[in-house]
Structure formats: structure tokens, C-alpha cells
C-alpha positions as CSV (number, residue, x, y, z in Angstrom):
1,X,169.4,194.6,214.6
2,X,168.3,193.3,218.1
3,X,165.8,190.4,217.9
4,X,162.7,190.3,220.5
5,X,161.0,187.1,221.4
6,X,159.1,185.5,224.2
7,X,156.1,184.1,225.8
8,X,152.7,185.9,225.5
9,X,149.8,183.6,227.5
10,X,146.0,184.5,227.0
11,X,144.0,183.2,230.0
12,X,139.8,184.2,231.0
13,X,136.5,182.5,231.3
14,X,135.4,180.1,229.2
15,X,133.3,181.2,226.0
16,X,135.0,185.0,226.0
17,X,137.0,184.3,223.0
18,X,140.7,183.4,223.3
19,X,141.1,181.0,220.6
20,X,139.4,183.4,218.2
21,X,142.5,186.2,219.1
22,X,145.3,183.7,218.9
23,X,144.0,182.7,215.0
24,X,143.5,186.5,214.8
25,X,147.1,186.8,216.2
26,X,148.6,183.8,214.2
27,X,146.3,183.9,211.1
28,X,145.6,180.5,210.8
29,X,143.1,178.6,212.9
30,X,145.1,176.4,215.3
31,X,142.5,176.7,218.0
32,X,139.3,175.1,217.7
33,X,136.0,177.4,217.9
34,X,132.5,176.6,218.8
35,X,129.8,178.2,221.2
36,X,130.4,175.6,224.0
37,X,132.3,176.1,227.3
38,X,135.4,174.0,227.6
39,X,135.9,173.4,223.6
40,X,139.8,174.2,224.6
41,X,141.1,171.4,226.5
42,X,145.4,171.8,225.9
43,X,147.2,174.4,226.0
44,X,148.3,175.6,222.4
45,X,151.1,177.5,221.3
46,X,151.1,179.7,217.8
47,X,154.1,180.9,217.0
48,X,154.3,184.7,215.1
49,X,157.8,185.2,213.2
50,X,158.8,188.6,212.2
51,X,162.5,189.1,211.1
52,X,163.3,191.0,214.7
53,X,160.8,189.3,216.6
54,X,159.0,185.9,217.7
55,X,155.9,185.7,219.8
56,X,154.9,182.7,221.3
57,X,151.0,182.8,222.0
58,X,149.4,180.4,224.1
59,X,145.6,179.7,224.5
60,X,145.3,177.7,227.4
61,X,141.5,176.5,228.3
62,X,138.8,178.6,229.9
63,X,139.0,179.1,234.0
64,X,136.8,176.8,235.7
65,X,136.5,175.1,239.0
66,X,137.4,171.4,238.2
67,X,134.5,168.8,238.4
68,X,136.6,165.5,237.4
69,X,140.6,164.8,236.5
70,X,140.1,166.0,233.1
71,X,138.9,169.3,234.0
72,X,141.9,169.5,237.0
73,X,144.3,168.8,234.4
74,X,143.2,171.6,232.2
75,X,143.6,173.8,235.1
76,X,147.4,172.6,235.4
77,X,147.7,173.7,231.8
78,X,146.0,177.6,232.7
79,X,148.6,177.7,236.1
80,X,151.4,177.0,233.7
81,X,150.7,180.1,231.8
82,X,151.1,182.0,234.7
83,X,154.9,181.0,235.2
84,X,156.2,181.5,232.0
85,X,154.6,184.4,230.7
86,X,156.9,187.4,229.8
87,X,153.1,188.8,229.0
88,X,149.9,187.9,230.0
89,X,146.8,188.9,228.4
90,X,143.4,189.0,230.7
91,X,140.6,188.2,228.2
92,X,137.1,189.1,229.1
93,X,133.6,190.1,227.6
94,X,131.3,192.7,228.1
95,X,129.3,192.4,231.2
96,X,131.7,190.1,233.3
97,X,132.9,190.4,236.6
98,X,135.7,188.3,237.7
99,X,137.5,184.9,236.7
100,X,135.1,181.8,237.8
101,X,138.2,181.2,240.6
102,X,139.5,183.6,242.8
103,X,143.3,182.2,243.1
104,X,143.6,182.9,239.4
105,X,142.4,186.4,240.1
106,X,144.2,187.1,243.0
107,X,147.3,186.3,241.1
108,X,146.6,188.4,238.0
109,X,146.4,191.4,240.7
110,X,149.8,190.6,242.2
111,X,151.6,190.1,238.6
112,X,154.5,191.5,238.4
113,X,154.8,191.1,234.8
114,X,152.6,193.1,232.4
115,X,149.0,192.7,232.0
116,X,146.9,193.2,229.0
117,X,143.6,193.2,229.9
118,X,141.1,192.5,226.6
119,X,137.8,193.6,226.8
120,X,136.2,191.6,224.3
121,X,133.1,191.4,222.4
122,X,132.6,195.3,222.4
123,X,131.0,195.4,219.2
124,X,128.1,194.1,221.3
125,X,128.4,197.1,223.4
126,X,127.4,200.5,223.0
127,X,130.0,203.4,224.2
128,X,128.5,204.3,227.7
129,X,128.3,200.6,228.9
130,X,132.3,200.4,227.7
131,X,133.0,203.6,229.2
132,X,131.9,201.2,233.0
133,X,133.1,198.6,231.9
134,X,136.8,200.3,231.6
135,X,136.3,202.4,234.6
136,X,135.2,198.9,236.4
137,X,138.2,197.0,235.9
138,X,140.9,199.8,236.1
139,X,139.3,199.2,239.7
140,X,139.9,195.7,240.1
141,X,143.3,195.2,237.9
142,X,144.8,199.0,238.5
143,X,148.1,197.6,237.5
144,X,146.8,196.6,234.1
145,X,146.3,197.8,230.4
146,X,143.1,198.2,229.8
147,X,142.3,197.5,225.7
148,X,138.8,197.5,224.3
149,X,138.4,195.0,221.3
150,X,137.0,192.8,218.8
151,X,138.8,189.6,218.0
152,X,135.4,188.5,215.9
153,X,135.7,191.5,213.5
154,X,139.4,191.9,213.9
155,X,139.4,195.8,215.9
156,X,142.4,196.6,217.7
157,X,143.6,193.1,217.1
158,X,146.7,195.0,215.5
159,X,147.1,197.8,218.1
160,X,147.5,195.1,220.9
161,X,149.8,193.1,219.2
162,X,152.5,195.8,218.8
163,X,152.0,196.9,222.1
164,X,152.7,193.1,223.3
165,X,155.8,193.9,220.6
166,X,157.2,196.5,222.6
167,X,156.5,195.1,225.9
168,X,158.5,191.3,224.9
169,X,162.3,191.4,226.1
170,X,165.3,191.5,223.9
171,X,165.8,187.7,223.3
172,X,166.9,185.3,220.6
173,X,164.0,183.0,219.3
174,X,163.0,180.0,221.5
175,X,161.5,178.0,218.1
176,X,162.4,177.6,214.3
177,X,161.7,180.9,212.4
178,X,159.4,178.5,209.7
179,X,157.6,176.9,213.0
180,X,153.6,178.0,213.8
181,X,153.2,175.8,216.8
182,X,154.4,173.2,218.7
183,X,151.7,170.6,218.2
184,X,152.2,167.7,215.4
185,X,149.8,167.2,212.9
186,X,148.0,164.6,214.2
187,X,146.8,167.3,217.3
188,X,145.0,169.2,214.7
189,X,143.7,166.2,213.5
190,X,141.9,165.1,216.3
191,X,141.5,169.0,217.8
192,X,139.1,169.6,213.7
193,X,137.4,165.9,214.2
194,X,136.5,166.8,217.8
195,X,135.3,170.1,217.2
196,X,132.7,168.8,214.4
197,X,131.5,166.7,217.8
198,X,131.4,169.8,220.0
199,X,129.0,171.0,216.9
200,X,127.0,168.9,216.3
201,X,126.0,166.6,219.2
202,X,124.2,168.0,222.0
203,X,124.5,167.1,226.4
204,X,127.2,165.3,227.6
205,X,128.3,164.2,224.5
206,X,130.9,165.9,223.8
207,X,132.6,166.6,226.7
208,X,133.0,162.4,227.1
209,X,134.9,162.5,223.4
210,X,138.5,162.2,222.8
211,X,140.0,161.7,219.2
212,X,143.1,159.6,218.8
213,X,144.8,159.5,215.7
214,X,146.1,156.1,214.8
215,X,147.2,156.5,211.6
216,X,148.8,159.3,209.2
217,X,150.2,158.4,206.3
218,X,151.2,161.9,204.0
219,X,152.0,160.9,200.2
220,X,152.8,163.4,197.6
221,X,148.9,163.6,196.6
222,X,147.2,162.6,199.3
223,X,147.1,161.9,203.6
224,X,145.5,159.0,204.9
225,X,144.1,159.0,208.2
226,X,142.5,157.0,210.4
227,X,141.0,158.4,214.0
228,X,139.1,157.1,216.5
229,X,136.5,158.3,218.8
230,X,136.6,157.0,222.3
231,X,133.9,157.7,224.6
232,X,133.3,156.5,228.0
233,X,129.4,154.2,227.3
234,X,128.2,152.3,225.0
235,X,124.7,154.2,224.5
236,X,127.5,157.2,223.4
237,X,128.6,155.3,220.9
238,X,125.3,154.7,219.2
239,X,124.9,158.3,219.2
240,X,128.1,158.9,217.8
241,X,127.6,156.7,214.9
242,X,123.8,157.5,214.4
243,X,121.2,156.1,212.0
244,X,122.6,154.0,209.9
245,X,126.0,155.9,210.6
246,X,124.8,159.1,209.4
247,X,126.0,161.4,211.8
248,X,129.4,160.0,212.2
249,X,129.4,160.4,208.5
250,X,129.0,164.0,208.6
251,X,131.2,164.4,211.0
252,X,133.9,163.0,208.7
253,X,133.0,164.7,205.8
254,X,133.4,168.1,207.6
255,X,136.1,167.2,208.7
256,X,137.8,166.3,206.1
257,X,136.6,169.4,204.5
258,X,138.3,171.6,206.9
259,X,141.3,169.2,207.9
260,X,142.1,169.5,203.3
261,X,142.1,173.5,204.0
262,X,144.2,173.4,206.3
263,X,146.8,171.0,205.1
264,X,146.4,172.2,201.9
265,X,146.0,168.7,200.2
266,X,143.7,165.9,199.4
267,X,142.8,164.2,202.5
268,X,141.0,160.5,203.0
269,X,139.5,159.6,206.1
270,X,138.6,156.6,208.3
271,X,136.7,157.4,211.6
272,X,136.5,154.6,214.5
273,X,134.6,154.6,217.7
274,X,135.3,152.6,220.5
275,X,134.2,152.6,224.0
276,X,137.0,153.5,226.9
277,X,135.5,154.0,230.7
278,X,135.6,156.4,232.4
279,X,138.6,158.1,230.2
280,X,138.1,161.0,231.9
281,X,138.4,160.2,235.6
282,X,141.8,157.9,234.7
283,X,145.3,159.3,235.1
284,X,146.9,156.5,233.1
285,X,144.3,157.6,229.6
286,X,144.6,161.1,230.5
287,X,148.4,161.4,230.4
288,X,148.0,159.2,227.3
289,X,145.8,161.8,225.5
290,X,148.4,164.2,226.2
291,X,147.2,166.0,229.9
292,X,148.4,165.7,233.2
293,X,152.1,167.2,231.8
């Protein structure tokens, strides 16, 4: 039996709903999910096993032209999926033009490996506005497959991923068969606490966050784990905390809601917040938190 396997990257605008196809893809939810721009900020792998097959999907954040050295460094992770990819899939919604940087663009139309491009979001669509929108970019990306679907309500979800099937090369697999990603558990950790941030503060708040985890402890019964919340001012950390520490209270109770689900055991938690300057404008705390390779 020969055995397929490679690397299959998903790159587009912020917002048009990458992370929602890879949990599609990998039926779990590795990727954080909320209405705000730049809630990706690594670039995730989720790892599909099939006895003849292993795909390796990566959600890498949403194109943008970089503000700050956080922001530059998630770019480095989106360039990155343009040198390993065996596929690449081109996500965008209903209505959009072009990637919010032309390089990336100009690159997708000189690929010379296969190009999926996902038109997203089309059960927001009617048919003659899809019927453009497909005629639109087989003008643009003539060298691309042009598939309409929905990763919200799941349609074509399937379709596309045994067409990426037949398009991976004949390879052994890169990862352990029982393996769904390469992140450790204390990624998801902070990736669930910091998505309950993205939710429920509003401004600049949560773009200043990062969640480190400082402790996880896993007993038979239970996990332990304490996290704290940098942020870059000390009037953020008041709002953080809240009233009386109300909201960072329900942030922690959400999260551990989500974080039991998805560890599939009791989970106690212990949230910190501390104050850390200018985090996101410092290489040495960036390549601690994991960016800048």
C-alpha cells in the first residue's frame, strides 16, 4: 500500500476563516476563533492520520502589513508557509479582492506548486454574486483551483480535502501516526485563556496580551495550572482584573470550561497578571513567547 503525506499551508486575510477549516479539517479545535483580526498569532500545525495518508495543516496568521515586531514576526510565520508547502490553499470570503500585501500575492501567482483557492463564506452569497466571484479570480489566479465553500456549516469541507489527498506526494509520515499537532499542551493553554481575552475585552486590549503558562501539573484526576497574563501598562492590568476581579474571574472560568473539554479531565486554575513593557516591540520577550523562529 503506498503511503501519502505532506505539507498542506492555509494562508488569506485576516477574519476570512482559516482556523475554522483546519478544526473542520482536523476535528478538534486547535485554533482559536473569535470575530477579531489577528486572533491567530503562531503558526499551527494539525496533523490528519489516515492509514495511507498524513496531512499536515498549517494555519498561519492573517496577511497584514506589519505595524510593530510582533506583527513582523507573524509575517515570518505566513512566508514560511510558502516554502514548505507541497499545497497551498488561498482562503478568501465573498466580496474580497486581493491579499492586504501584494508580495504575498505576487507569489501565490508564480507558485509552482498547487493552489487551492477557497472561496469562503458563500452561504452568505447568493448564486449569481458566486458565479463573479469565481469568474473574478480564475482571472487573477488562472493557475488555481477555484473551490466554493463553507467551513462554518461544514460544505465542501470534504470535497477539498480529498482533492488536497490526491494532490499530496507519495511520502512516508513526517509525525507520529497518534500525533494532532506539534504544539505542547501548555500552547493550548495559553492560545483558550487568550482567546477568552480577545472575547471579552474591547480596544487595544487584547492585542497587548500574552499568556504564559508557568505551571502544569497533570495528576490522574485532575491538571493544575497556573498562567499569567502579561501586558505592556499598568492601567491594562486594572482592566484585566476588573471590579473586584470580576472579569478576570470569568475569564478563568471559561476557560477552564473549555480548556476541561478539551483535555478531557478536571482542570483547576490560577490566573496571574503582571505588567511586561513594551512586550511587543522587544526581540528578547518575543522569541521568548515563541516568535521570531
Amino acid at each position: 500500500m503506498t503511503h501519502k503525506a505532506g505539507f498542506v499551508n492555509i494562508i488569506g486575510n485576516p477574519n476570512v476563516g482559516k482556523s475554522t477549516l483546519m478544526n473542520a479539517f482536523v476535528g478538534e479545535k486547535l485554533s482559536i476563533i473569535t470575530s477579531k483580526a489577528q486572533t491567530t498569532r503562531h503558526r499551527i500545525l494539525g496533523i490528519v492520520n489516515g492509514d495511507d495518508f498524513q496531512v499536515i495543516l498549517s494555519d498561519t496568521p492573517g496577511i497584514i502589513k506589519p505595524a510593530y515586531e510582533l506583527q513582523t514576526s507573524m509575517m515570518d510565520f505566513v512566508k514560511s508557509a510558502f516554502e514548505d508547502a507541497d499545497v497551498l490553499l488561498y482562503m478568501v470570503e465573498i466580496g474580497e479582492k486581493a491579499l492586504k500585501d501584494e508580495n504575498f500575492f505576487k507569489k501565490l501567482q508564480n507558485s509552482k506548486i498547487p493552489v487551492l483557492l477557497l472561496l469562503n463564506k458563500i452561504d452568505k452569497s447568493d448564486q449569481q454574486i458566486l458565479e463573479e466571484q469565481m469568474q473574478y479570480w480564475q482571472e487573477q489566479l488562472p493557475s488555481a483551483e477555484i473551490h466554493p465553500i463553507s467551513a462554518l456549516e461544514n460544505f465542501n469541507v470534504t470535497e477539498v480535502f480529498n482533492r488536497i489527498l490526491e494532490l499530496l506526494p507519495e511520502a512516508p509520515p513526517y509525525y507520529p501516526k497518534d500525533q494532532m499537532t506539534d504544539k505542547p499542551e501548555r500552547f493550548f493553554v495559553n492560545e483558550t485563556i487568550r482567546e477568552k481575552i480577545l472575547l471579552h475585552y474591547k480596544k487595544e486590549i487584547p492585542y497587548s496580551v500574552e499568556v504564559e503558562t508557568e505551571e502544569f501539573l497533570e495528576d490522574e484526576d485532575i491538571i493544575r495550572i497556573r498562567s499569567v497574563i502579561m501586558v505592556e501598562r499598568d492601567t491594562q492590568k486594572g482592566i484585566i482584573i476588573g471590579h473586584k476581579g470580576a472579569a478576570i474571574k470569568k475569564v478563568g472560568v471559561e476557560a477552564r470550561k473549555d480548556l476541561e473539554k478539551f483535555f478531557a479531565k478536571q482542570v483547576h486554575i490560577e490566573l496571574y497578571v503582571k505588567v511586561n513593557k513594551n512586550w511587543r516591540s522587544s526581540s528578547q520577550q518575543l522569541r521568548r513567547f515563541g516568535y521570531n523562529g
